[in-house]
C-alpha positions as CSV (number, residue, x, y, z in Angstrom):
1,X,-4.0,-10.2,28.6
2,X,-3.9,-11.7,25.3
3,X,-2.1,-10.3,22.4
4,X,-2.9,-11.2,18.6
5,X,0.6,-11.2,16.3
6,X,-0.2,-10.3,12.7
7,X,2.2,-10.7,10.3
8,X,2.5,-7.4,7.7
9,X,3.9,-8.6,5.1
10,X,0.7,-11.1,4.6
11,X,-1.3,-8.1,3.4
12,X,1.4,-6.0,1.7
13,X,1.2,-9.0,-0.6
14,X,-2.6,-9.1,-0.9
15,X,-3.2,-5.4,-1.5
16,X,-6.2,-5.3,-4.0
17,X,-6.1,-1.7,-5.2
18,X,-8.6,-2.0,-7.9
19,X,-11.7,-2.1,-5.3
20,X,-10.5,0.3,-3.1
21,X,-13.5,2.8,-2.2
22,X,-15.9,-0.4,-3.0
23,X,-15.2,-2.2,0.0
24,X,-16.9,0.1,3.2
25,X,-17.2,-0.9,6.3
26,X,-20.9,-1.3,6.0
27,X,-20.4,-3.4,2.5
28,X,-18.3,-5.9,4.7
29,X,-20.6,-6.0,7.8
30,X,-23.0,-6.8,5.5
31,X,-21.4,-9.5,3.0
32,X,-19.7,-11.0,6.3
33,X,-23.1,-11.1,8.0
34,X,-24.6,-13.2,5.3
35,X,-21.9,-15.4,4.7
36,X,-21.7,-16.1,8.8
37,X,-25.5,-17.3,8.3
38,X,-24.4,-19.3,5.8
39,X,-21.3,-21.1,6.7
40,X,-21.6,-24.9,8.4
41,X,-21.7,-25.2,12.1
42,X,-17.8,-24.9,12.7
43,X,-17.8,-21.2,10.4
44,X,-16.4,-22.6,7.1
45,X,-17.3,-21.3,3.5
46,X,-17.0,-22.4,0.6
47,X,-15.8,-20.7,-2.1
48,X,-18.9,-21.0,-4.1
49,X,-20.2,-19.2,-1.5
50,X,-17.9,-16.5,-0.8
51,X,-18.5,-15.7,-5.2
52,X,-22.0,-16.1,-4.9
53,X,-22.6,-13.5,-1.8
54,X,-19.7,-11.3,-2.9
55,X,-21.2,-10.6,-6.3
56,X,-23.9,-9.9,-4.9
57,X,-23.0,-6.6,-2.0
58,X,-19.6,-6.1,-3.6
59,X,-20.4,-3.8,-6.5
60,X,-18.7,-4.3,-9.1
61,X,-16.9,-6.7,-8.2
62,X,-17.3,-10.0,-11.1
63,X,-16.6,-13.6,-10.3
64,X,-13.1,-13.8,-11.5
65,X,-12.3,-10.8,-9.1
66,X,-13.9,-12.8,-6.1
67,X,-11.9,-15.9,-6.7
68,X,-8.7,-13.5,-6.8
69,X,-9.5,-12.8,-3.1
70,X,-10.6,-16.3,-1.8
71,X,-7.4,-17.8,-3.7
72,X,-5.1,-15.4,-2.3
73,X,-6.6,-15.6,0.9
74,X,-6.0,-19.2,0.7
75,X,-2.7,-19.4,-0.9
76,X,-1.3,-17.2,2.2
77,X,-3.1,-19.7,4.8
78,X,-0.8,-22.0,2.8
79,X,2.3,-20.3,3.0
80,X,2.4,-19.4,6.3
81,X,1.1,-22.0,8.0
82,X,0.7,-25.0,5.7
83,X,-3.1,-24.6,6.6
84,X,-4.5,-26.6,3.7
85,X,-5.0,-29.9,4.4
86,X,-5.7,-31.4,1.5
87,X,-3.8,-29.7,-1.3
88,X,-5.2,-32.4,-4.0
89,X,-9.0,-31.7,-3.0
90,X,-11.1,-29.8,-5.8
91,X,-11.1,-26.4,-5.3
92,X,-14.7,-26.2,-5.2
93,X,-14.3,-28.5,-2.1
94,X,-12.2,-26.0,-0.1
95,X,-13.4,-24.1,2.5
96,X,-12.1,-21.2,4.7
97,X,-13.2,-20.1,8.3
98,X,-15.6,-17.4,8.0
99,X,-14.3,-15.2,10.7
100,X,-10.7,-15.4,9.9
101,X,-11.8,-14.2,6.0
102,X,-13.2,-11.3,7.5
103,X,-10.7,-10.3,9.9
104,X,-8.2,-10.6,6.6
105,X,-11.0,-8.3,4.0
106,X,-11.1,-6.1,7.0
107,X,-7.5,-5.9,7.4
108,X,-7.2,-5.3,3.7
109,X,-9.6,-2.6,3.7
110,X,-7.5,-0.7,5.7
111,X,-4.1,-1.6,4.6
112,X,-5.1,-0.2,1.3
């Protein structure tokens, strides 16, 4: 039996209350769907991507707000596990597993 350790205080500190009631189940299914369809062969987004597709299902939700999420996203990869390889890289050249981002939105959605 497998068991999956997930450390709270990652998403007490990524709590984005602004959205709350924006983000359903079914807006995330969908948005996650897309972006899965989209990602390379190993799962990974960019974050041009994730703005672009977020926009889009996530309504109301502007650019700026979308960066907020794939940055914080990011920036705890980064403090908790020193996940970013290349911390000199261009943003724009950054990408993020596509299964782990939703596991996190998801875990946010309900955390809220």
């Amino acid at each position: 039996m497998a068991t999956l350790a997930i450390r709270t205080e990652l998403f007490e500190q990524g709590l984005y209350p602004h959205h709350q009631g924006k983000l359903t189940t079914s807006v995330l299914v969908t948005l996650f769907t897309n972006l899965n369809l989209l990602s390379s062969i190993d799962y990974k987004i960019k974050l041009s991507q994730w703005v672009d597709q977020s926009v889009k299902y996530v309504q109301g939700l502007s650019e700026l707000d979308a960066k907020v999420y794939f940055l914080t996203y990011r920036a705890l990869l980064e403090d908790v596990e020193n996940a970013v390889p290349n911390k000199e890289a261009p943003l724009s050249d950054y990408q993020v597993d596509v299964r782990c981002f939703a596991l996190y939105m998801a875990i946010q959605m309900y955390s809220a």
